[in-house]
C-alpha positions as CSV (number, residue, x, y, z in Angstrom):
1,X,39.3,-7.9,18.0
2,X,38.1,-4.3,17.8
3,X,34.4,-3.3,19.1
4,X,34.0,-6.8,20.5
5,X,33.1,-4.8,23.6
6,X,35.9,-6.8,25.8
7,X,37.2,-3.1,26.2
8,X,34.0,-1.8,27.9
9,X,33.4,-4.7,30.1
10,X,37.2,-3.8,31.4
11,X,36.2,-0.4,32.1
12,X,33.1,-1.0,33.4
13,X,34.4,-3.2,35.6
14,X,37.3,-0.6,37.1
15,X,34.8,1.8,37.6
16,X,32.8,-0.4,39.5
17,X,35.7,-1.6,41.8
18,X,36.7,2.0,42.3
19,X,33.2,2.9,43.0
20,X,33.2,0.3,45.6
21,X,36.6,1.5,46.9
22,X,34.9,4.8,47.1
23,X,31.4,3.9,48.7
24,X,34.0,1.6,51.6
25,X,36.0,4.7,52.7
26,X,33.0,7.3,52.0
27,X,33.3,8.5,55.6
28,X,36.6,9.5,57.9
29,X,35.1,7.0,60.1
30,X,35.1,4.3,57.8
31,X,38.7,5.3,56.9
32,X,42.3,4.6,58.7
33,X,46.2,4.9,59.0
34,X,48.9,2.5,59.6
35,X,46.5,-0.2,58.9
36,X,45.2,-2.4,55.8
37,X,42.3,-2.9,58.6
38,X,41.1,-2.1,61.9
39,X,39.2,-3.8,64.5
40,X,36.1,-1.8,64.2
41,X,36.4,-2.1,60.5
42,X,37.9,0.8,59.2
43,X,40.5,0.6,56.5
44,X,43.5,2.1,54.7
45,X,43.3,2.8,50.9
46,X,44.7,-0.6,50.0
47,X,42.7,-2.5,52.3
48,X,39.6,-1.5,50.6
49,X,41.2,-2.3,47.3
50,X,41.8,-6.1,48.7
51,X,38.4,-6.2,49.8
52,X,37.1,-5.6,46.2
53,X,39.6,-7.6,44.6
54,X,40.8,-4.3,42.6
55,X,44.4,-3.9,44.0
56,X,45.8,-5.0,40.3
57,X,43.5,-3.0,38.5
58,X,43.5,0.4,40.7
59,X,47.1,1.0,42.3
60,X,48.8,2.2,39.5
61,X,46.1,4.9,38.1
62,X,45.4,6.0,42.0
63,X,49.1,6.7,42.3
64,X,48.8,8.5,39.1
65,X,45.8,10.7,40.7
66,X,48.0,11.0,43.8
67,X,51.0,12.9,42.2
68,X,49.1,14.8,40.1
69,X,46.9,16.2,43.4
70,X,50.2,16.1,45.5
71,X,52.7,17.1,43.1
72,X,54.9,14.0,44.9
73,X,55.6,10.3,43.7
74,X,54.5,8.0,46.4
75,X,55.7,4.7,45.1
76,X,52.9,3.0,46.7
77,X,49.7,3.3,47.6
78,X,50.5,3.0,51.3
79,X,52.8,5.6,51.3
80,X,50.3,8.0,49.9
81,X,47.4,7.2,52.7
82,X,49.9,6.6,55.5
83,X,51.3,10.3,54.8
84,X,51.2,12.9,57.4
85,X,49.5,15.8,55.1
86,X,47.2,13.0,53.9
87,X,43.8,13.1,55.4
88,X,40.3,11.7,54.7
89,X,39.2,14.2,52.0
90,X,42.5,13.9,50.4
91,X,41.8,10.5,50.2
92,X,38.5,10.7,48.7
93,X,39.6,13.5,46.0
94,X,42.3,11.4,44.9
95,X,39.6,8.6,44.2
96,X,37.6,11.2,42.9
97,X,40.3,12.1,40.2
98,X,41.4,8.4,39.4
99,X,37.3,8.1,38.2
100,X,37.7,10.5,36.1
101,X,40.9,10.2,34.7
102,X,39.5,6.5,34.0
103,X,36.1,8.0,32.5
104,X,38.8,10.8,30.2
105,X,40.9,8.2,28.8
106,X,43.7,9.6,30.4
107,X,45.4,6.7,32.1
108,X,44.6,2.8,32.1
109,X,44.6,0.5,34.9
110,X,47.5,-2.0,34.9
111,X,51.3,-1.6,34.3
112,X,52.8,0.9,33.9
113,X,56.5,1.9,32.9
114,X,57.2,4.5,35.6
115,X,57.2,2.3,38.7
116,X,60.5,-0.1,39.9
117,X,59.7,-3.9,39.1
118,X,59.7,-4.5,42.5
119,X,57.1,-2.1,43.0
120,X,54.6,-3.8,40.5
121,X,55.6,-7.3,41.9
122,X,54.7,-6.2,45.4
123,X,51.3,-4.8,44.1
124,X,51.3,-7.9,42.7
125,X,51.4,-10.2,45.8
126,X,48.9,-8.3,47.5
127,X,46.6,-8.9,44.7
128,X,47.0,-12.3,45.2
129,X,46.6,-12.5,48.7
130,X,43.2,-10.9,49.0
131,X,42.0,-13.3,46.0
């Protein structure tokens, strides 16, 4: 039903994951490689996006911020942070963008047509798993 406000509880709600996923990987020493998480508690992109529960609600417009930063597809989020150009204030710019892409209008959280099936199903699972 339109204006019901279900619409800005959603986006509220994405921003506040991503600004969580942002304030967990705020420094390069809270931040990591080759790793969902470390022993002394760092973590990769997608770890943090378990930890908040936002993995279904973030990959796909993070991705989005990635190639349009990067000017390359990653396919997945791990592929992006685990990348040899990528490094911590890459990272955090591409975080940076997907807030405000959010905040613009210009992309929604969710599926989205341009990644493989398998991709999304993958993305998926994870969500489930850090439920």
């Amino acid at each position: 039903m339109p204006f019901d406000g279900r619409e800005f509880e959603q986006s509220n709600l994405i921003l506040e994951k991503l600004d969580s996923v942002i304030d967990l990987l705020s420094s390069e020493d809270k931040w990591c490689k080759h790793q969902v998480r470390a022993n002394d508690g760092r973590r990769c992109i997608m770890g943090a996006l378990i930890d908040v529960d936002g993995a279904a609600l973030l990959v796909y417009p993070i991705l989005a911020a990635a190639r349009e930063l990067t000017g390359k597809s990653h396919g997945r989020v791990e592929r992006f942070n685990d990348h040899r150009k990528t490094d911590h204030g890459l990272v955090l710019a591409v975080l940076r963008r997907t807030r405000e892409n959010l905040l613009l209008g210009k992309m929604t959280s969710g599926r989205t047509p341009t990644l493989p099936r398998r991709v999304r199903t993958f993305y998926a699972a994870l969500a489930r798993l850090g439920s």
